[in-house]
N, CA, C and O atoms as a Tinker XYZ file with bonds, in Angstrom:
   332  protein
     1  N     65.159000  -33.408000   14.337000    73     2
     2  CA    63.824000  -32.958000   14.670000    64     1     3
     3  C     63.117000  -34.018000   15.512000    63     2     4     5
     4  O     63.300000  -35.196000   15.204000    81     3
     5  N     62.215000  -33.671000   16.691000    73     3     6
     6  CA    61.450000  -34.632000   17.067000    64     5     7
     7  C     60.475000  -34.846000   16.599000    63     6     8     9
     8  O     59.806000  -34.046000   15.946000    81     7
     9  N     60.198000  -36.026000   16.858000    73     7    10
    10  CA    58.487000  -36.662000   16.249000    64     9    11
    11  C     57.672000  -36.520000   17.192000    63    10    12    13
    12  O     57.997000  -36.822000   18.341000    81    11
    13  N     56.555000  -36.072000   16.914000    73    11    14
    14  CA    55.614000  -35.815000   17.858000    64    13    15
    15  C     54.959000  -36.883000   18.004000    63    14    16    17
    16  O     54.809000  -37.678000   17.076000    81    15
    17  N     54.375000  -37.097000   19.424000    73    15    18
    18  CA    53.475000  -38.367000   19.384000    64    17    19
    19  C     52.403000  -38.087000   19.861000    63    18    20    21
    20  O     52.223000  -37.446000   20.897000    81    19
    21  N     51.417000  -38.638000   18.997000    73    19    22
    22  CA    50.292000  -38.038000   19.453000    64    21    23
    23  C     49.274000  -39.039000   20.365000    63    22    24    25
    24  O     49.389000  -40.244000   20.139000    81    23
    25  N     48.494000  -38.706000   21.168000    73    23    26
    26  CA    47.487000  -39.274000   22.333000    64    25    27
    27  C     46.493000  -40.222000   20.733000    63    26    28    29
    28  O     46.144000  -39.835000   19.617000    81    27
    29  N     46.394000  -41.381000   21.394000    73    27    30
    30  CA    45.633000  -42.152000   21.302000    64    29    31
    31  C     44.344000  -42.033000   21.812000    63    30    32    33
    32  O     44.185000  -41.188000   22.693000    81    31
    33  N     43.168000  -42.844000   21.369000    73    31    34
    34  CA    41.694000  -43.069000   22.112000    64    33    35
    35  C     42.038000  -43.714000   23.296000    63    34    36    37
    36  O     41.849000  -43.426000   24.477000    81    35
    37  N     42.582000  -44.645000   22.735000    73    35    38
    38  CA    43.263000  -45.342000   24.754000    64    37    39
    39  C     44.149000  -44.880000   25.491000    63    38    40    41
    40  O     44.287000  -45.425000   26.586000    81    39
    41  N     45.131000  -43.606000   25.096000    73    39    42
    42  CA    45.346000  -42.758000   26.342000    64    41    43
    43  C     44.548000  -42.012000   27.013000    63    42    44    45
    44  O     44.576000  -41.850000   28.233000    81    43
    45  N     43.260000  -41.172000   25.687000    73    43    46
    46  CA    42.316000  -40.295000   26.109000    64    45    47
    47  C     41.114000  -40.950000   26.987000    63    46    48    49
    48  O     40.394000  -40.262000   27.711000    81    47
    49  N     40.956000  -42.582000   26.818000    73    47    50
    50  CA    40.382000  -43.569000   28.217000    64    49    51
    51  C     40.552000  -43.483000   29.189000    63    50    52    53
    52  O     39.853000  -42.978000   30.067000    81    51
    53  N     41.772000  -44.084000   29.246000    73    51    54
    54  CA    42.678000  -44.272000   30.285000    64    53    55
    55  C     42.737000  -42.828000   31.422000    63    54    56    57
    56  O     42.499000  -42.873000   32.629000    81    55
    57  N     43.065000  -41.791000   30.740000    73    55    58
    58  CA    42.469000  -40.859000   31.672000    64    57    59
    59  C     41.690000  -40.324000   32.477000    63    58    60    61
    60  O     41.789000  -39.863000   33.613000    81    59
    61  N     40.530000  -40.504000   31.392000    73    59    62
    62  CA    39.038000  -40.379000   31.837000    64    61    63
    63  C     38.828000  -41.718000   32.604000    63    62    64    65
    64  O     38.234000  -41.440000   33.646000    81    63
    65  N     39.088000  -43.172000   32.518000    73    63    66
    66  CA    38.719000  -43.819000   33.933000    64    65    67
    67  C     39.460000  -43.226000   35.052000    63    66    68    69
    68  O     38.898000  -42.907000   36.100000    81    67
    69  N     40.960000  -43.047000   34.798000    73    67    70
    70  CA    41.623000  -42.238000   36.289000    64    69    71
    71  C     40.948000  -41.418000   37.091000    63    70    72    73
    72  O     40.902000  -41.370000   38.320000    81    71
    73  N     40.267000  -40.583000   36.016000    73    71    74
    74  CA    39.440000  -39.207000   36.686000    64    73    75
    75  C     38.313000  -39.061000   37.211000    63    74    76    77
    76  O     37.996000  -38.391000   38.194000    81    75
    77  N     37.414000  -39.999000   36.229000    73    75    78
    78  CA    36.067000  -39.406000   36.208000    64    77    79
    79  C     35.319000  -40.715000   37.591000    63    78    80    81
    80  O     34.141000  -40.574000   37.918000    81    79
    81  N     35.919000  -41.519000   38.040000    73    79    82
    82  CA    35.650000  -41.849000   39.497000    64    81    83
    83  C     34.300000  -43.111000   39.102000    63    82    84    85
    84  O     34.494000  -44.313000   38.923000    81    83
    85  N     33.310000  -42.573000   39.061000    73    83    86
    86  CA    32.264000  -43.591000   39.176000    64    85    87
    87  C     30.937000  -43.236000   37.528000    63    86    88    89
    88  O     29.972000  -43.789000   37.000000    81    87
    89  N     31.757000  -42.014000   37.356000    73    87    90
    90  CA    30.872000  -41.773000   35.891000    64    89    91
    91  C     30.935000  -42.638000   34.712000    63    90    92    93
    92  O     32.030000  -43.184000   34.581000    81    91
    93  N     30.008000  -42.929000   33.763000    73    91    94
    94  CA    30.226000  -43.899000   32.625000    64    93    95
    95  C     30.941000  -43.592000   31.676000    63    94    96    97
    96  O     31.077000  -42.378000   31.525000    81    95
    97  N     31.363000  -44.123000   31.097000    73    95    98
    98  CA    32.573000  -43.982000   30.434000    64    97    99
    99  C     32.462000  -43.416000   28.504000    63    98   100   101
   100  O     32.355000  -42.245000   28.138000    81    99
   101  N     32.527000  -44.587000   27.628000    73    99   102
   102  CA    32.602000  -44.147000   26.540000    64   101   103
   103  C     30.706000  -43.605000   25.540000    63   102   104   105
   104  O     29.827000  -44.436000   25.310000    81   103
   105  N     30.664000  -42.972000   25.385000    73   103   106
   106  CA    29.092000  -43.144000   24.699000    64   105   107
   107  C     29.411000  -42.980000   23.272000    63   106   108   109
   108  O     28.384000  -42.621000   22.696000    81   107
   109  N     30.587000  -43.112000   22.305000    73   107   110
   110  CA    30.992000  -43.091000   21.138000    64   109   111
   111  C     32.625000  -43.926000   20.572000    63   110   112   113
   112  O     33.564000  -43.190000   20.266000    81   111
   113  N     32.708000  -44.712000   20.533000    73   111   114
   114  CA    34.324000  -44.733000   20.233000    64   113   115
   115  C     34.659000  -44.364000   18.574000    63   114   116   117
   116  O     35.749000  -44.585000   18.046000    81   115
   117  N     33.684000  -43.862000   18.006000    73   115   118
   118  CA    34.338000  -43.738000   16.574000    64   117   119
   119  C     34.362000  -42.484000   16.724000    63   118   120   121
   120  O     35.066000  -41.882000   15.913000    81   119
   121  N     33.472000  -41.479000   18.004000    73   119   122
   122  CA    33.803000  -40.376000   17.750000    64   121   123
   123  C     34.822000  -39.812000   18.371000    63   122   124   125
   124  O     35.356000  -38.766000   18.001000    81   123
   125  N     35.166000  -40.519000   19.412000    73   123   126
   126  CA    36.229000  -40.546000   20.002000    64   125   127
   127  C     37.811000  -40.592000   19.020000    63   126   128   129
   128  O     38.850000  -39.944000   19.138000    81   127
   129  N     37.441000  -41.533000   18.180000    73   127   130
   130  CA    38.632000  -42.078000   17.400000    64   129   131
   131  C     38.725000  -40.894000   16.445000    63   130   132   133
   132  O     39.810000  -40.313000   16.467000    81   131
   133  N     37.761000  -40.403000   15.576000    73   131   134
   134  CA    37.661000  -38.636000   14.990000    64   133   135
   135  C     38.274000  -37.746000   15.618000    63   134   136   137
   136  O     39.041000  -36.990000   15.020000    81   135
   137  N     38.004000  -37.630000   17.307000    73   135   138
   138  CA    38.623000  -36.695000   17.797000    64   137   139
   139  C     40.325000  -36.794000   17.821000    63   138   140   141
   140  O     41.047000  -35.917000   17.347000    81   139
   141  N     40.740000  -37.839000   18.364000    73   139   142
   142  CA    42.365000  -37.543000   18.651000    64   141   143
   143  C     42.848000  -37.839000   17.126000    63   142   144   145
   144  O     44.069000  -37.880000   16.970000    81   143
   145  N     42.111000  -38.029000   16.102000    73   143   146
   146  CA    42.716000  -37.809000   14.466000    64   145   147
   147  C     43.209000  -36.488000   14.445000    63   146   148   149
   148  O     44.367000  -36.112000   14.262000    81   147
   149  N     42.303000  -35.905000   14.631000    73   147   150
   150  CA    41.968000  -33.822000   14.142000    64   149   151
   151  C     43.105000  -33.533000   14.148000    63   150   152   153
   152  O     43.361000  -32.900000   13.124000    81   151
   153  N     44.599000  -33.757000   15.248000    73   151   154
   154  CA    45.092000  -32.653000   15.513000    64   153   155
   155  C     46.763000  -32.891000   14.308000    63   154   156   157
   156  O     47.736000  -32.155000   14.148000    81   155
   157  N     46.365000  -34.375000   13.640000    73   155   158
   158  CA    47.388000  -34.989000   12.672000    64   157   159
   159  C     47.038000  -34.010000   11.028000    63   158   160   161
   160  O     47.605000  -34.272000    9.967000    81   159
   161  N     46.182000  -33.099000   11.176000    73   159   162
   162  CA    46.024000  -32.292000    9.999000    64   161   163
   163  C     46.739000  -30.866000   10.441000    63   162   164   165
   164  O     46.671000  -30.096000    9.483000    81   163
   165  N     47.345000  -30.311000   11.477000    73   163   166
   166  CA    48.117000  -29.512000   11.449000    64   165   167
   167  C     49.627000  -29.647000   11.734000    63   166   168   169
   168  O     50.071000  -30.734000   12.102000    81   167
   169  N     50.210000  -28.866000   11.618000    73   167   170
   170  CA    51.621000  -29.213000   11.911000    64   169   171
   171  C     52.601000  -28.077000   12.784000    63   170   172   173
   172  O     53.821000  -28.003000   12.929000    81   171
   173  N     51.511000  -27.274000   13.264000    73   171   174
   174  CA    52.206000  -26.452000   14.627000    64   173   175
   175  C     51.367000  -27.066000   16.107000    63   174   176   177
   176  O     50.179000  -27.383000   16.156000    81   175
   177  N     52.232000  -27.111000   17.094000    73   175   178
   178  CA    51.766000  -27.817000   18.444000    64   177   179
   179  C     50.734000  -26.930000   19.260000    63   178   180   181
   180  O     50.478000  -27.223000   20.428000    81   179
   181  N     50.082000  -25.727000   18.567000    73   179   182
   182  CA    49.120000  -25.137000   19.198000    64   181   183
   183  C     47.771000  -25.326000   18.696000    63   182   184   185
   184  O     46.784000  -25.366000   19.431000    81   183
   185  N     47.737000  -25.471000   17.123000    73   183   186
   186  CA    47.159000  -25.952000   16.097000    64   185   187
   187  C     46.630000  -27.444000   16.997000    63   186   188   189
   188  O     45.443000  -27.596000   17.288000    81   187
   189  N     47.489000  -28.271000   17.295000    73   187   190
   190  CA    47.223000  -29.276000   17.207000    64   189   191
   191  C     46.052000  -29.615000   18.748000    63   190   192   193
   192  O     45.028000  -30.280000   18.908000    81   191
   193  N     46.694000  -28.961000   19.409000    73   191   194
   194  CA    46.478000  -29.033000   20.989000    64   193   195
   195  C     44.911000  -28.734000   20.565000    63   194   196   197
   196  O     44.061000  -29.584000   20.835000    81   195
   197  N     44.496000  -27.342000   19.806000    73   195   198
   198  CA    43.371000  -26.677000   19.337000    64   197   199
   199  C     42.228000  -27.478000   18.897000    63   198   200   201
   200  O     41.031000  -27.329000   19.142000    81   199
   201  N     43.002000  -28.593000   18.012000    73   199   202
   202  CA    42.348000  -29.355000   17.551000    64   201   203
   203  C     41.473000  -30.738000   17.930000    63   202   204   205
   204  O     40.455000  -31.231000   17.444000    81   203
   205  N     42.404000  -31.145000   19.088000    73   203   206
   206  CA    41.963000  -31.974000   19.996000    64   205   207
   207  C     40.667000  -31.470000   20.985000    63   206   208   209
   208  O     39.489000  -31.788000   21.153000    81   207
   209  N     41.417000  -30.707000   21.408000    73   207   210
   210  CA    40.598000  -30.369000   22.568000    64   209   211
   211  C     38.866000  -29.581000   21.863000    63   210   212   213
   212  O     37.793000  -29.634000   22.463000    81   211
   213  N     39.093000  -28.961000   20.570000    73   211   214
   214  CA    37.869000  -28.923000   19.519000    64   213   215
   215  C     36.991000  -29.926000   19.704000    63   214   216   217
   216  O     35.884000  -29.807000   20.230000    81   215
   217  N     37.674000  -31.337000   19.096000    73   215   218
   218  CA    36.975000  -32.167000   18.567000    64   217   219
   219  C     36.515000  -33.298000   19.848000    63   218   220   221
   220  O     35.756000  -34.259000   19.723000    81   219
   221  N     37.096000  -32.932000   20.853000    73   219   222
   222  CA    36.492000  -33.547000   21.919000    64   221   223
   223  C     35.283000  -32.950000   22.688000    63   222   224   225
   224  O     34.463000  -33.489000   23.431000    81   223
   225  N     35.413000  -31.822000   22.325000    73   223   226
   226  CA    34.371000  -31.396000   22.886000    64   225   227
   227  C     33.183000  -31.077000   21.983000    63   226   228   229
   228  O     32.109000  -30.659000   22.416000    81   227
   229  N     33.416000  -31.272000   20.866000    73   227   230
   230  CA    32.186000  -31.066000   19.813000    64   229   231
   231  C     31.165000  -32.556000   19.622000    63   230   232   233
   232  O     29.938000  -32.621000   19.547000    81   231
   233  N     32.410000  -33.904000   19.571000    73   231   234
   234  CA    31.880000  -35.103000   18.924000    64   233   235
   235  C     31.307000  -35.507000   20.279000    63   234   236   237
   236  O     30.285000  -36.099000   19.930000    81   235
   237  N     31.341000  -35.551000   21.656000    73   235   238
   238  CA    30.770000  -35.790000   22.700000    64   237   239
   239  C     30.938000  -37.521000   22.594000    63   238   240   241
   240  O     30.203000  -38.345000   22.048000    81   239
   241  N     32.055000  -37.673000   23.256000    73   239   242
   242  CA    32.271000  -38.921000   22.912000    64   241   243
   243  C     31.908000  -39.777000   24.004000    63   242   244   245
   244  O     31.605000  -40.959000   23.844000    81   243
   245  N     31.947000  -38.923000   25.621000    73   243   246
   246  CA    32.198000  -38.980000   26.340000    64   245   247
   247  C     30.547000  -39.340000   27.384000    63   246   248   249
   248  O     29.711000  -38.511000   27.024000    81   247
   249  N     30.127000  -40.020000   28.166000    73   247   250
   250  CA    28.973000  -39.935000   28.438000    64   249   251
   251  C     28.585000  -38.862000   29.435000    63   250   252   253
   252  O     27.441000  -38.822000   29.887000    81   251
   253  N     29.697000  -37.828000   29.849000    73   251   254
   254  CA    29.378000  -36.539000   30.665000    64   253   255
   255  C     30.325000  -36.064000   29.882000    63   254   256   257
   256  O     31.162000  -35.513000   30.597000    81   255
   257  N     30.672000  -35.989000   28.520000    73   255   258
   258  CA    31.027000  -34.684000   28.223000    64   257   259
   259  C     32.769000  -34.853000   28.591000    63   258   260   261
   260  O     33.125000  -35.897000   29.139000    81   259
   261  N     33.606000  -33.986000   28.325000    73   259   262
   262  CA    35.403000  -34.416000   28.331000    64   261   263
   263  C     36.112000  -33.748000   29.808000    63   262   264   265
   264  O     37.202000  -34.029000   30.308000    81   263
   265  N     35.006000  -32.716000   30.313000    73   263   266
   266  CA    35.388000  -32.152000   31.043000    64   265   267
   267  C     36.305000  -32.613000   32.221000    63   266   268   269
   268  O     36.800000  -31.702000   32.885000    81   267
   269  N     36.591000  -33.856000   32.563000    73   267   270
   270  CA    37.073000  -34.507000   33.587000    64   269   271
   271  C     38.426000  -34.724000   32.989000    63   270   272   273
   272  O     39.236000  -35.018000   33.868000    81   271
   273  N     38.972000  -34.677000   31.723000    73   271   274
   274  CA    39.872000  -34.717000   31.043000    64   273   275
   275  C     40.968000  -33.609000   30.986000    63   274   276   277
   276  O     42.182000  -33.691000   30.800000    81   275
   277  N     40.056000  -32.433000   31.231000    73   275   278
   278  CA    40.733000  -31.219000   30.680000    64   277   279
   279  C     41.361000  -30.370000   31.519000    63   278   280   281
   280  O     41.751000  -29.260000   31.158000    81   279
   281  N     41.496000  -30.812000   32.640000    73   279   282
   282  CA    43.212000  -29.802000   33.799000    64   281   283
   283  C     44.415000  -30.881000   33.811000    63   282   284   285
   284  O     45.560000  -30.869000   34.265000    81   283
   285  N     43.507000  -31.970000   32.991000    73   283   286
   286  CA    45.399000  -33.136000   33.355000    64   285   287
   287  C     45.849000  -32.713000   31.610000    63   286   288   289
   288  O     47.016000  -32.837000   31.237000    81   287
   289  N     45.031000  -32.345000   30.914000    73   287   290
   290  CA    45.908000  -32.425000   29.712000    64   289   291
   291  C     46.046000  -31.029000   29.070000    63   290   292   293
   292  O     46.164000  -30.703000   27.889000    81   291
   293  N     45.985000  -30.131000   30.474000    73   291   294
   294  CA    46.077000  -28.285000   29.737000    64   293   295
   295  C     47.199000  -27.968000   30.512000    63   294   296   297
   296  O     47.590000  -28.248000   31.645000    81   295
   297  N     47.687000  -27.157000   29.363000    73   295   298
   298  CA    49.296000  -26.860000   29.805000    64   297   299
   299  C     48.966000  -25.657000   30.489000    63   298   300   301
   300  O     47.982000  -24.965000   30.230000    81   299
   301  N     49.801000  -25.427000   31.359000    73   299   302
   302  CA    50.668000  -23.817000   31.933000    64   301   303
   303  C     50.857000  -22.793000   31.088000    63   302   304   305
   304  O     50.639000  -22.768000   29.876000    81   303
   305  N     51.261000  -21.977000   31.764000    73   303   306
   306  CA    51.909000  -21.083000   31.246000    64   305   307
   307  C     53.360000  -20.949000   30.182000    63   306   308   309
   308  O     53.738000  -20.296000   29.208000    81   307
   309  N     53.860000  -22.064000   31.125000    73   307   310
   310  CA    55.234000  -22.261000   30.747000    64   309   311
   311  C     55.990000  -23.444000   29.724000    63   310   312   313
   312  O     57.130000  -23.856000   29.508000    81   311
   313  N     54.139000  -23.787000   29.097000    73   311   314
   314  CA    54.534000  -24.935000   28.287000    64   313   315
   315  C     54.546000  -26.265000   28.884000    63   314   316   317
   316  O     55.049000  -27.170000   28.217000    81   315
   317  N     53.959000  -26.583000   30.307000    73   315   318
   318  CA    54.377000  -27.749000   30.742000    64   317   319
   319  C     52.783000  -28.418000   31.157000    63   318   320   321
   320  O     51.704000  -27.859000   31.354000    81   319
   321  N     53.168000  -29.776000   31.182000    73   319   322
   322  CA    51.582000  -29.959000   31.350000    64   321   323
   323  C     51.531000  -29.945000   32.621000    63   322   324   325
   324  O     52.381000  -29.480000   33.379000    81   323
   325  N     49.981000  -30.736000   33.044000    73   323   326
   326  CA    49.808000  -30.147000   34.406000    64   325   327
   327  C     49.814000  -32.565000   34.917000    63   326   328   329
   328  O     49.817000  -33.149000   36.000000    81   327
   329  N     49.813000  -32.947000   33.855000    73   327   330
   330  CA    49.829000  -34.282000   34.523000    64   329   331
   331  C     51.322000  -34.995000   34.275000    63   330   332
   332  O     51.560000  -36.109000   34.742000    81   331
């Protein structure tokens, strides 16, 4: 079986500096750190995906919000990501 690995607060950074260009960056890191927890309480990979992308957008971790995050880390159709 594989082990899943799950995104860190400092992958979910690391992105958002790639992306978000000249916008500010963190306005929470504990809520940040809440968010990429969430998705270690389910144990199907849609569940989990669900869960992330939930809790990022609820805890506002982000100082504009996750949106700059969310076409590099949403999959296809076909299961594949897009980054």
């Amino acid at each position: 079986m594989v082990e899943i690995q799950f995104l860190t607060a400092s992958h979910i950074i690391d992105l958002h500096e790639d992306l978000a260009c000249d916008t500010p960056g963190i306005l929470s890191q504990q809520l940040l750190e809440s968010a990429v927890a969430a998705p270690r309480w389910y144990d199907k990979l849609h569940y989990q995906a669900a869960a992330l992308f939930r809790s990022l957008a609820k805890n506002h971790a982000f100082v504009d919000g996750f949106i700059d995050i969310l076409p590099v880390t949403k999959m296809n159709e076909r299961g594949k990501t897009n980054y």
